[in-house]
ZASE-258864 format. One record per residue (C-alpha): residue in three letters; x, y, z. Coordinates in steps of 0.02 Angstrom, whole numbers. Each point is the difference from the previous one (the first is absolute). Example, Ala and Ser with C-alpha at 12.3 -4.5 7.8 and 13.67 -1.06 7.14 Angstrom:
<atoms>
     r       c1       c2       c3
   ala      615     -225      390
   ser       69      172      -33
</atoms>
This chain:
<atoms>
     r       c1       c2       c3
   unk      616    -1426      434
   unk     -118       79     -144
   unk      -68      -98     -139
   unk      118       62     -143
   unk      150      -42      116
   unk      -39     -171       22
   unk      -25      -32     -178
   unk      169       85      -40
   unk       81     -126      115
   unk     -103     -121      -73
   unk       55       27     -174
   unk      187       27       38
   unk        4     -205       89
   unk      -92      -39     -167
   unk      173       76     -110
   unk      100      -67      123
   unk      -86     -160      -31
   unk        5        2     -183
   unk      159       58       12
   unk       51     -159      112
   unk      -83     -122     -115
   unk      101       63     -157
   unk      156      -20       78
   unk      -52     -181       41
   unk      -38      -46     -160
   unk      189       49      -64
   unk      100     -141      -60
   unk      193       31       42
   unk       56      -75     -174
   unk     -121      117     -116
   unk        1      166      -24
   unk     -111       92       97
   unk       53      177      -25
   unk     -193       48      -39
   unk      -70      -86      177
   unk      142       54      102
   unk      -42      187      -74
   unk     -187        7       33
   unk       47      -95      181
   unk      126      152       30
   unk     -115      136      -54
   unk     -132      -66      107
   unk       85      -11      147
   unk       97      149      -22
   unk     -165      105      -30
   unk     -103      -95      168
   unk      158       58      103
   unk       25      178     -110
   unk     -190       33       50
   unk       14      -47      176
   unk      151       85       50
   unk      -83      167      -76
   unk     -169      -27       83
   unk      110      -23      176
   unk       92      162      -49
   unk     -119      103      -41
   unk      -86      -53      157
   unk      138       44      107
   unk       39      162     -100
   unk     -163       70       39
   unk       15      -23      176
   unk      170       83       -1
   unk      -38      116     -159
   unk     -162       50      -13
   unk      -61       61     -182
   unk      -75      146       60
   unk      135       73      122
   unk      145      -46     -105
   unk      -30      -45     -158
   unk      167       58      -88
   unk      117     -111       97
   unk     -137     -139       12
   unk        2       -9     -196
   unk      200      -12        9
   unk       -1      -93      119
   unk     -121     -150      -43
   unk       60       26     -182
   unk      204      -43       56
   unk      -37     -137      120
   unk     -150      -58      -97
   unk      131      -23     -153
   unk      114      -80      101
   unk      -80     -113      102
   unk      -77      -72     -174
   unk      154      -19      -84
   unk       75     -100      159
   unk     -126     -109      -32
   unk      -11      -35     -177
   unk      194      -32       21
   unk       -8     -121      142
   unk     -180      -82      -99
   unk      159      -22     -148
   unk      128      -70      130
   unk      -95     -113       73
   unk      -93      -77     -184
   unk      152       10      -79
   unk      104     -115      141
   unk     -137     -105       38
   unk      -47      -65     -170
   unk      136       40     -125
   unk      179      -44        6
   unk       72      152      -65
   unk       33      127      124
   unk      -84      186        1
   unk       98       62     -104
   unk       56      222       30
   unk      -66       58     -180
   unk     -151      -84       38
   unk      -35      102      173
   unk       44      156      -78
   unk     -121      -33     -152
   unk     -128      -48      141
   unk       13      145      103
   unk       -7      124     -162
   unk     -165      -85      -74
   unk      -66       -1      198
   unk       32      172      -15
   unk      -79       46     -153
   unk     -161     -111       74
   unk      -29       60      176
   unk       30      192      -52
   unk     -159        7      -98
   unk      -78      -87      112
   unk       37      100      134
   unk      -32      141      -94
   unk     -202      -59      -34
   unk      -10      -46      179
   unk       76      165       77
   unk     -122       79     -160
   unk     -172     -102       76
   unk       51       32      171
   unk      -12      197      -47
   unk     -137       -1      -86
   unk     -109      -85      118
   unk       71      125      152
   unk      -55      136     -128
   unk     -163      -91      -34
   unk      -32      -25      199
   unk       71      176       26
   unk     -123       76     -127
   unk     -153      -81       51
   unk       41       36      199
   unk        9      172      -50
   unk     -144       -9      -98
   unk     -105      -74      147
   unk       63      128      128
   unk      -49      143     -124
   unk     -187      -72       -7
   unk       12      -22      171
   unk       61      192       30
   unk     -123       59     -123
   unk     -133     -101       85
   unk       50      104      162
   unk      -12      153      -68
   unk     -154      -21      -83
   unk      -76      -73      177
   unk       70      142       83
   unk      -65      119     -139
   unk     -177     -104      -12
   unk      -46       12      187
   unk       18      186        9
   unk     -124      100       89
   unk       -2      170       91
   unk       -8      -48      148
   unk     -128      150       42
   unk     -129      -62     -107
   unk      -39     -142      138
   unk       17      136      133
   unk     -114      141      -92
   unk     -136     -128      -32
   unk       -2      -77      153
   unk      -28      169       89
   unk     -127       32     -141
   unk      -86     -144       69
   unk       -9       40      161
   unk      -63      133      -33
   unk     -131      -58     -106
   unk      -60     -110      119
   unk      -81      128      113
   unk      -78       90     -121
   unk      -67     -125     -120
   unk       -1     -194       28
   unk      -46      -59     -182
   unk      115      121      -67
   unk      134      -56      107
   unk      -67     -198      -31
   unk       28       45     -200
   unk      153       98       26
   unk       83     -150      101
   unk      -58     -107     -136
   unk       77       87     -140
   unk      161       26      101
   unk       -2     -173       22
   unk       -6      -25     -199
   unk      153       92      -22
   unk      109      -85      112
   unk      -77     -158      -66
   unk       65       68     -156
   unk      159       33       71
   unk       40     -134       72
   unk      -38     -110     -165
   unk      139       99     -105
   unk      101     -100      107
   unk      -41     -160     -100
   unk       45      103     -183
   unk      116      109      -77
   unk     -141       74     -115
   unk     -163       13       23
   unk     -135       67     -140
   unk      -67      159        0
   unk     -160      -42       21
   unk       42      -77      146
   unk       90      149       55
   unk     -124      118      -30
   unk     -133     -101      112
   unk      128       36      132
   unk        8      162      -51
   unk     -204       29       15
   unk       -2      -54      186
   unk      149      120       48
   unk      -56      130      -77
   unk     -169      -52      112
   unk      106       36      164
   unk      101      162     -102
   unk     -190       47      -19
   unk      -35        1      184
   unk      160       98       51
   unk      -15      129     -106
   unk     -178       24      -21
   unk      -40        6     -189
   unk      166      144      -47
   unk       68     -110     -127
   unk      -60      -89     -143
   unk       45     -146      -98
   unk      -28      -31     -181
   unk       30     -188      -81
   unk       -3      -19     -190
   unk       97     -153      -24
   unk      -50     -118     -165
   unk      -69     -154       11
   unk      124      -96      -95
   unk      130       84      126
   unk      -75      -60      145
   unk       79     -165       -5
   unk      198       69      -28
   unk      112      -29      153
   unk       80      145      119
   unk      116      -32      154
   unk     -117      -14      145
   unk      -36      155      103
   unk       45      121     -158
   unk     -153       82      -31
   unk      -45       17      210
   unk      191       75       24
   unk      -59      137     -126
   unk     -141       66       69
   unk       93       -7      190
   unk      129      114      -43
   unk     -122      103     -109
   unk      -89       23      161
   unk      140        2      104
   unk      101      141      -95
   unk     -135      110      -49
   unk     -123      138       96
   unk     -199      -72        7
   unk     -121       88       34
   unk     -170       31      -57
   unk       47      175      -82
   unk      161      -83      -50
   unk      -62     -191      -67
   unk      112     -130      -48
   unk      -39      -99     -172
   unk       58     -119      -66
   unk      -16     -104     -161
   unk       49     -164      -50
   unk       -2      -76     -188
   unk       81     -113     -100
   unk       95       70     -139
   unk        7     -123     -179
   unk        1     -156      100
   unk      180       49       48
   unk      -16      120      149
   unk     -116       15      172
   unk        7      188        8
   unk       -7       59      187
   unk      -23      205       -1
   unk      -57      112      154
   unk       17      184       26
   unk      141       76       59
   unk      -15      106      155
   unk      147      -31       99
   unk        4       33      179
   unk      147      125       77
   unk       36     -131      122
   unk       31     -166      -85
   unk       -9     -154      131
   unk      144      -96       42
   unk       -1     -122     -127
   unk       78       70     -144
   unk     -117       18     -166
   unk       83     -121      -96
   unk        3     -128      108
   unk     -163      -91      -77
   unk       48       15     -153
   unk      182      -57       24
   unk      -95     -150       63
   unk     -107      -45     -153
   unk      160       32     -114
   unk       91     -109       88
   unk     -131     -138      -19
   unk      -27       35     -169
   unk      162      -32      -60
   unk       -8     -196       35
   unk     -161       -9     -122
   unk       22      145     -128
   unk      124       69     -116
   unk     -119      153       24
   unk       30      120       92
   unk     -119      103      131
   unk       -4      180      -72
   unk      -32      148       98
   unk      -91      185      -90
   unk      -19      120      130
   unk      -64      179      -32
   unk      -22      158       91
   unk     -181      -78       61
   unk       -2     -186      -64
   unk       98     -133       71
   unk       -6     -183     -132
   unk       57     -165        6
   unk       14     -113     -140
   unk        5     -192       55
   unk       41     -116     -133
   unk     -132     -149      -21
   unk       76     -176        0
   unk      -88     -133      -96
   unk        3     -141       85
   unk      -32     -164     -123
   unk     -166     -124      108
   unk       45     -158       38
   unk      -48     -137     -125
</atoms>
């Protein structure tokens, strides 16, 4: 038995009680049309209440709300009615033989059952009206929860992406490396090591700075470096106040992998690209555009579908996309983020 049960039990004996002691007090040769009133109405509401708490009870084992809410309305609203007026009538039988002379008289029942009418609709009406509004209440904030819990998915799912053939091509790199040069291979584990470490912390946050973001960003272009010895080149002209604006995690490094990833390099052909903040309200990301015949698997939008998506559960921005006949740019909204006090 919970808490609020007991004290509803509790303070139904205590009517009853009260009730109990006013009809003691009556004295057969006065009138005591006002006692035996407040008596009646006390009883007649303990035994109302409890005959409606039992019903409803039973109701919602046979009539669930949410399977069948129609006929459970009907249903609990007829029998609900009727069970109460049974026993306001038999709460008048029993006063009125016990501790008046005059019989119950027939005008009197019908007046009863009219004004017991006129009470218990409304007040079925504000219960039935409560018990809706807290299912939409408890409706509402389920759905809310499991919406923040699908967007939470999604942006996991979206967070933790990573071409899977940037652990491979590095790895190989490595091997490589290790043959030829030791220290070089020491540094390039090292800095590999910095960007997973990186990686693995966007796990933690759903933005991340971009200064932050462009450390990453210096040790992966460390390993790019290595790989494709020196036919690319990188230009960063973000400002200083900008450095501290928020990006989803991974945004900038997702750029410059599909730059490379989509586009010839060479050393007659080099890749650059440039990155700079625009106003304080956009990271520009631009390379050139040299498209290989043979695109890879991965479609070329995939990346950017990606950072979007992410984008859309911090930004009213949106990511825009200018691409020319030899320029590809993106445009990635900066999100101030207020420091905690």
């Amino acid at each position: 038995m919970s808490k609020k049960t007991g004290l509803l039990i509790l303070g139904l004996i205590g009517l009853l009680g009260i009730s109990g002691f006013i009809l003691q007090t009556i004295d057969p040769e006065r009138n005591s049309f006002f006692k035996l009133t407040v008596a009646g109405l006390l009883i007649s509401f303990v035994f109302v209440l409890s005959i409606n708490i039992v019903l409803n009870k039973g109701l919602n084992m046979i009539l669930p709300w949410k399977k069948r809410s129609g006929l459970r309305f009907i249903a609990h609203l007829i029998l609900g009615t009727c069970l109460s007026l049974f026993v306001l009538n038999l709460a008048y039988q029993i006063i009125k033989s016990s501790f008046t002379e005059a019989p119950p008289e027939f005008g009197q029942m019908i007046l009863l059952n009219v004004y017991g009418v006129a009470l218990l609709l409304p007040i079925y009406s504000l219960f039935f009206g409560v018990k809706f509004l807290r299912a939409w209440r408890k409706a509402d904030l389920e759905s809310e929860i499991l919406q923040k819990e699908n967007s939470r998915s999604q942006m996991m799912m979206l967070r933790n992406h990573l071409d899977p053939h940037f652990l491979f091509n590095n790895l190989n790199t490595l091997s490589s490396l290790i043959d030829i040069d030791r220290d070089l291979s020491k540094k390039y584990l090292d800095k590999f090591a910095e960007v997973y470490r990186s990686i693995l912390r966007t796990e933690q946050t759903d933005l991340t700075t971009v200064r932050e973001e462009l450390e990453m960003i210096d040790s992966y272009v460390f390993l790019l470096n290595i790989r494709f010895q020196n036919a690319f080149t990188i230009e960063i002209n973000v400002d200083e106040q900008d450095l501290d604006m928020a990006i989803p995690p991974l945004s900038i490094q997702m750029l410059v992998e599909n730059a490379f990833k989509h586009n010839v390099i060479s050393k007659k052909k080099p890749l650059h690209i440039s990155m700079h903040s625009d106003n304080s309200e956009f990271l520009v990301v631009k390379n050139t555009l040299q498209k290989k015949r043979i695109e890879p698997n991965n479609r070329i939008g995939t990346g950017i579908d990606n950072i979007r998506t992410r984008y859309e559960f911090f930004s009213k921005k949106k990511v825009e996309i200018i691409e020319t006949m030899d320029v590809f740019q993106v445009r990635l909204p900066l999100i101030k983020v207020e420091p905690y006090s």
